[in-house]
C-alpha positions as CSV (number, residue, x, y, z in Angstrom):
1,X,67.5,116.4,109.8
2,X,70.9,114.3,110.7
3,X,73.9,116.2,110.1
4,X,75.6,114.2,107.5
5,X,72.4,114.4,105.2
6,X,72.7,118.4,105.4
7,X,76.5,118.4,104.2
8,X,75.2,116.0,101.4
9,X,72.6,118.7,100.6
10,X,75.4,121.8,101.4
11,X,77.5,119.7,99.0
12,X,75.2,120.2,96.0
13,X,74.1,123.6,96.6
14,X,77.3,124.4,95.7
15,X,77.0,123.1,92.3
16,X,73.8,124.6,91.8
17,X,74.9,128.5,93.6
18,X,78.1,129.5,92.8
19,X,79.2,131.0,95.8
20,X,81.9,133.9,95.8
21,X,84.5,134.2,98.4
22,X,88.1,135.8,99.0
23,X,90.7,133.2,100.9
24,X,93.8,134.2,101.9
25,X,96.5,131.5,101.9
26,X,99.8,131.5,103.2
27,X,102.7,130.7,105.9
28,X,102.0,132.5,109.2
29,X,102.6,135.9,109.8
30,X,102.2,136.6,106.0
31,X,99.4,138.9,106.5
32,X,96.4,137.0,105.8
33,X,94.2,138.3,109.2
34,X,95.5,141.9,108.8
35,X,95.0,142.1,104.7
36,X,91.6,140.2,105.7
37,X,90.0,142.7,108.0
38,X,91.1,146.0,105.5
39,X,90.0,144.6,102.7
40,X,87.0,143.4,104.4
41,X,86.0,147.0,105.2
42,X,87.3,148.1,101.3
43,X,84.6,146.0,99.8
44,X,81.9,145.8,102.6
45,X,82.4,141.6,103.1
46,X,82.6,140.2,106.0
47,X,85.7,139.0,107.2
48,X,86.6,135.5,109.3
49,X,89.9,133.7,110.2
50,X,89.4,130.5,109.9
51,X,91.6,129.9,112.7
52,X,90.2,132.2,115.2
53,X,86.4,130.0,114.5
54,X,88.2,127.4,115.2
55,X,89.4,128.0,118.3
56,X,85.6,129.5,119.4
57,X,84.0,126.0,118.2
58,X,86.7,124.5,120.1
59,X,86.9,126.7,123.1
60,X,90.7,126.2,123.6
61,X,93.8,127.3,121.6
62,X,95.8,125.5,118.8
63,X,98.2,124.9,121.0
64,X,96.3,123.0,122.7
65,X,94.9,120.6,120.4
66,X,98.2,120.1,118.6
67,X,99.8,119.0,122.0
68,X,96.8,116.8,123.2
69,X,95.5,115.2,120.2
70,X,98.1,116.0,117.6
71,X,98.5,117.7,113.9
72,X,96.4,115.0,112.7
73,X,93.7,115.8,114.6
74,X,94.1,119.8,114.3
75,X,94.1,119.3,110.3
76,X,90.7,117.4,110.7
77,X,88.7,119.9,113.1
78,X,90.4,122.5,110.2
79,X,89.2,121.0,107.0
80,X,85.4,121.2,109.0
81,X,85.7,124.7,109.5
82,X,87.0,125.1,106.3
83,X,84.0,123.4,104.5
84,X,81.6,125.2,107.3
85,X,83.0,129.1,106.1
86,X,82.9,128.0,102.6
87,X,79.3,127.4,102.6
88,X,79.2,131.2,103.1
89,X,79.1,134.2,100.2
90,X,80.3,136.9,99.6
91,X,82.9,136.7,102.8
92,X,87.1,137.2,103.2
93,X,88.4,134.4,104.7
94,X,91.4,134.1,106.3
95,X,93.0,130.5,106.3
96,X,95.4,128.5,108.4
97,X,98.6,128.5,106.8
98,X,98.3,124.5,106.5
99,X,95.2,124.4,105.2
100,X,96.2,123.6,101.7
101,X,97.6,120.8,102.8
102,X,94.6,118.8,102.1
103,X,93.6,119.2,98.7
104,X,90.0,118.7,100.3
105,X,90.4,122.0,101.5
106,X,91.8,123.7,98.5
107,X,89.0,122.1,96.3
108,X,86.5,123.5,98.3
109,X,88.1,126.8,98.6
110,X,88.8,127.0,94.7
111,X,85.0,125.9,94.1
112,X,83.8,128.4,96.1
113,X,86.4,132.0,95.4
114,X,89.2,133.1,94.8
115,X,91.9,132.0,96.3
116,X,95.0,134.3,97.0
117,X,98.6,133.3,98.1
118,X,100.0,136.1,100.4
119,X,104.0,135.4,100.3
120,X,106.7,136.8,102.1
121,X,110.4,136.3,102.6
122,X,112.1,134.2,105.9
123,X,112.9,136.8,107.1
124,X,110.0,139.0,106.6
125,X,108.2,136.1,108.9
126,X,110.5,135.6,111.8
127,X,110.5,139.1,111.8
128,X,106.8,139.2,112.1
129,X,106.6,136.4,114.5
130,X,108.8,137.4,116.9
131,X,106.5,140.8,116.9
132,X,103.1,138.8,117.3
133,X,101.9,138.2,120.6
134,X,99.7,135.5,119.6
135,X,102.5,133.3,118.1
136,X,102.8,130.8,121.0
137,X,98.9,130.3,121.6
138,X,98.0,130.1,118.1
139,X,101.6,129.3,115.9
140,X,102.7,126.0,117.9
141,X,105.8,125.1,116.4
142,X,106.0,123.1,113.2
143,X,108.9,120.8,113.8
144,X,111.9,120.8,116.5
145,X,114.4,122.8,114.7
146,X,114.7,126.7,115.0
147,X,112.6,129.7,113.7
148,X,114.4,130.2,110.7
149,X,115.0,127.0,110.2
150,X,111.6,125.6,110.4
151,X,110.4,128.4,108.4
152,X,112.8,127.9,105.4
153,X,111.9,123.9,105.6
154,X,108.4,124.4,105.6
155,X,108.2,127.0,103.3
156,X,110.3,124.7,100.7
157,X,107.7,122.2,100.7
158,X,104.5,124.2,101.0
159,X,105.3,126.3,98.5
160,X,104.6,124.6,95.6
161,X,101.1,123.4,97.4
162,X,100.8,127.3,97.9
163,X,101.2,127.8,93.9
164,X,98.9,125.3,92.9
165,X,96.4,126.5,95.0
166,X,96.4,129.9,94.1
167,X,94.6,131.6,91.4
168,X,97.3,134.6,92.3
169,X,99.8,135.6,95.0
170,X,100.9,138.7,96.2
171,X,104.5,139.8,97.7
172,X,103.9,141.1,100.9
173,X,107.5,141.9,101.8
174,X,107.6,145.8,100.6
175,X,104.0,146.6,100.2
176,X,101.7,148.4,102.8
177,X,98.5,146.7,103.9
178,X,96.5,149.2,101.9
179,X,98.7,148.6,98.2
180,X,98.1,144.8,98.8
181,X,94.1,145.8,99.4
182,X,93.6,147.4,96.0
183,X,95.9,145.0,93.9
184,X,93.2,142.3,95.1
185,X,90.7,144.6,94.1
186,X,92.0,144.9,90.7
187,X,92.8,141.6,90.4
188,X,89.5,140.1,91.3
C-alpha cells in the first residue's frame, strides 16, 4: 500500500479511536524529557522525545539539519514525527519546543491527548542550558543575539502559541520533578 494512502487511513482512525496521549510542550530546557521519563515510569506509559526520534530517523543531529537545510526544513521533518508518535496510545511524548509553531502539529496533538505546557522563567532556562551538555548538538541557536536575549524574544512570542495550545501548564521554576509528576496525575 503507497504511503500517502496509509496516512489518509491513519488520518481517520483517529476519528474513529480516540487515542490518549500526554505531550509535553515548552521552550528548551523546561523539563519536558526529564518530567517525560518520571512520569512515564509513575503511570507505566511509554515515554518518547520527539526530538531524540527525530534525530534516529535522521541519523544526524539538529544541528545539523538546521545548518544544512534550514528551520524550514527542520519544522517539516518535525511535524512528520509529530503525526508518526501521535498515531500511538497511551504514550508521554516529549515535544520540540517549536513544535506548536504549526498549528498542524498542535491539532494533532490536541486530537490525540492532552497537552501540557511546562514553563519556566529566563532565567530558570539559561540556567539549565548552560548545565545541559546536549545544548549545542540538539538546541542550535534560535536567532543571532545572546542567551538571554534570544530566550526572552522567543519566549515573548511563543508564549501565547504555548497557551493556546495547552489544555494546562505547569511552573517548573520551584517544583521538583516528582511534584510536577503527581500534579499531571491529578490533573489528567
Amino acid at each position: 500500500m503507497r504511503p500517502e494512502i496509509i496516512s489518509q487511513l491513519l488520518g481517520c482512525i483517529w476519528r474513529i479511536v480516540p487515542l490518549m496521549n500526554i505531550y509535553l510542550i515548552g521552550y528548551r530546557c523546561t523539563g519536558k524529557t526529564t518530567v517525560g521519563e518520571l512520569l512515564s515510569r509513575k503511570i507505566s506509559w511509554p515515554m518518547l522525545d520527539a526530538d531524540v526520534e527525530l534525530v534516529k530517523e535522521q541519523k544526524r543531529p539538529i544541528s545539523e539539519i538546521v545548518e544544512k537545510e534550514g528551520w524550514n526544513s527542520f519544522r517539516s521533518i518535525e511535524k512528520a514525527i509529530i503525526r508518526k508518535l501521535s498515531c500511538l496510545n497511551h504514550h508521554v511524548i516529549a515535544t520540540g519546543g517549536g513544535a506548536v509553531l504549526d498549528p498542524e502539529n498542535v491539532g494533532i496533538m490536541r486530537t490525540t491527548g492532552k497537552v501540557i505546557w511546562l514553563k519556566a522563567r529566563p532565567e530558570t532556562i539559561a540556567r539549565r542550558m548552560a548545565n545541559d551538555k546536549s545544548t549545542g548538538n540538539n538546541r542550535p541557536a534560535l536567532t543571532d543575539k545572546g542567551i538571554f536575549d534570544e530566550i526572552e524574544e522567543t519566549l515573548n512570542f511563543r508564549n501565547p502559541i504555548y497557551e493556546s495550545a495547552m489544555d494546562f501548564s505547569i511552573d517548573t521554576d520551584w517544583m521538583t520533578i516528582e511534584e510536577i509528576c503527581d500534579l499531571i496525575q491529578k490533573k489528567i
